[in-house]
C-alpha positions as a Markdown table, in Angstrom:
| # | Residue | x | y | z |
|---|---|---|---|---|
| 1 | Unk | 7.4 | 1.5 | -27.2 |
| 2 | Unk | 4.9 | -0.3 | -25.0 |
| 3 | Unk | 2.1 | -2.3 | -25.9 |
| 4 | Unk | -0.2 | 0.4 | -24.9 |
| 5 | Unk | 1.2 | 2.8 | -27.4 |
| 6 | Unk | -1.0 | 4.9 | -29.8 |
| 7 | Unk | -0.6 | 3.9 | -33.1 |
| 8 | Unk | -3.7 | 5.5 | -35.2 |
| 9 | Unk | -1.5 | 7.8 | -37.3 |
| 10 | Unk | 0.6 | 5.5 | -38.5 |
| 11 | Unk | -0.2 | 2.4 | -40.9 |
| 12 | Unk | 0.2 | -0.3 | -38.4 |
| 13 | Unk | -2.3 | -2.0 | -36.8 |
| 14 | Unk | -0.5 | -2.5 | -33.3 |
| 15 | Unk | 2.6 | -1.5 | -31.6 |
| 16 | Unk | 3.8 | -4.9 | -31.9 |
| 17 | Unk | 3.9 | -5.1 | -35.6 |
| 18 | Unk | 5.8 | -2.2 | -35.8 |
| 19 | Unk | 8.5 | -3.6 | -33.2 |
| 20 | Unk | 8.6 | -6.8 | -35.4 |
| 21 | Unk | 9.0 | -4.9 | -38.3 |
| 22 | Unk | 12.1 | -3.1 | -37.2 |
| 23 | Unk | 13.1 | -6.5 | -35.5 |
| 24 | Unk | 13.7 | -7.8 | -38.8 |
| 25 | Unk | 15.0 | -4.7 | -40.2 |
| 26 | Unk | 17.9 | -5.2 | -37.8 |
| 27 | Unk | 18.4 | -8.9 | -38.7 |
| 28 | Unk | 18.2 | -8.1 | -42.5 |
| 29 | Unk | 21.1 | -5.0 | -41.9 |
| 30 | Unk | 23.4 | -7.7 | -39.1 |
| 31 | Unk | 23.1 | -9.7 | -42.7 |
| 32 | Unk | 24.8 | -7.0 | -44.7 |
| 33 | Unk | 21.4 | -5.9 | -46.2 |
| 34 | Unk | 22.2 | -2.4 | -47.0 |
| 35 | Unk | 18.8 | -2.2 | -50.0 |
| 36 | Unk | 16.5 | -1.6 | -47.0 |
| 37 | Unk | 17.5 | 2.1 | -46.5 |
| 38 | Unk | 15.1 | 3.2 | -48.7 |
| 39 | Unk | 12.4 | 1.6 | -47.2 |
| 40 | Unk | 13.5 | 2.9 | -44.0 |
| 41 | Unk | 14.2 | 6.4 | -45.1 |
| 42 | Unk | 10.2 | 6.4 | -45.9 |
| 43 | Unk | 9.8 | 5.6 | -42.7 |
| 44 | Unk | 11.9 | 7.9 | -41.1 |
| 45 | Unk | 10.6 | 10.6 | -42.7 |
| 46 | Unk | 9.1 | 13.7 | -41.9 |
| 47 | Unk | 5.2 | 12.5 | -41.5 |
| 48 | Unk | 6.6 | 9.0 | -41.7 |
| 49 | Unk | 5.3 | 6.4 | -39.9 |
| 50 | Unk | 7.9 | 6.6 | -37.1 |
| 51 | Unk | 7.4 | 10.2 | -36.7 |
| 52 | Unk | 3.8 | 10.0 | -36.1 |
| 53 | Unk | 4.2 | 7.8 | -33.8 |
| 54 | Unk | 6.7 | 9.5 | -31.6 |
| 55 | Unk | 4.5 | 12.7 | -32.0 |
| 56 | Unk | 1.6 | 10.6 | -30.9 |
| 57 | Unk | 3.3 | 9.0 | -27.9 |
| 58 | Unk | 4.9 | 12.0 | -26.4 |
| 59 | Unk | 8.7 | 11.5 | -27.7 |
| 60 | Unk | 9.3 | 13.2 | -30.9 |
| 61 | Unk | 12.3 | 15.3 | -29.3 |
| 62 | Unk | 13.7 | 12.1 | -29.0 |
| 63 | Unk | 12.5 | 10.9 | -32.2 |
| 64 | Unk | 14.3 | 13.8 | -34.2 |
| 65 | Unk | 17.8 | 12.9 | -32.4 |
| 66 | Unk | 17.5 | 9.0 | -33.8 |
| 67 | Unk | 16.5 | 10.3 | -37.1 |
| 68 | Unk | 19.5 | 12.7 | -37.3 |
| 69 | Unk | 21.5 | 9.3 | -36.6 |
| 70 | Unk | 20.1 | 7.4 | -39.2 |
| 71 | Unk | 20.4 | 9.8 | -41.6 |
| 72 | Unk | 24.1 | 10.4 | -41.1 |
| 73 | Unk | 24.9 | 6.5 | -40.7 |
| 74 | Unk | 23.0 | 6.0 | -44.6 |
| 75 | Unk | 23.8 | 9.0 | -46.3 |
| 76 | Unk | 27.6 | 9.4 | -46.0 |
């Protein structure tokens, strides 16, 4: 994600926001936070915020792979 990236479909104001938010996502799960997969399931989701923006930025093939990843890593 560059700093350029379009973000209008999604419900964050810049593409740095969203690249803090997962930032600290990361840190919470390194901590052993596993209560955040539902909040990142919404995320994930189909028409989520992460799949509009890799729909608006040209990589939702790619998107679909990592959210085939994360479901399988949280829903064993």
């Amino acid at each position: 994600m560059t700093d350029d990236s379009d973000v209008v479909w999604t419900r964050f104001e810049t593409p740095e926001e969203i690249r803090l938010l997962i930032d600290s996502y990361i840190e919470e799960l390194r901590r052993g936070n596993i209560y955040l997969t539902g909040e990142l399931s919404l995320l994930f989701a189909p028409t989520g915020a992460f799949q509009e923006h890799s729909i608006s930025n040209g990589w939702g093939k790619e998107f679909l792979i990592l959210a085939e990843q994360f479901d399988n890593v949280c829903w064993i």
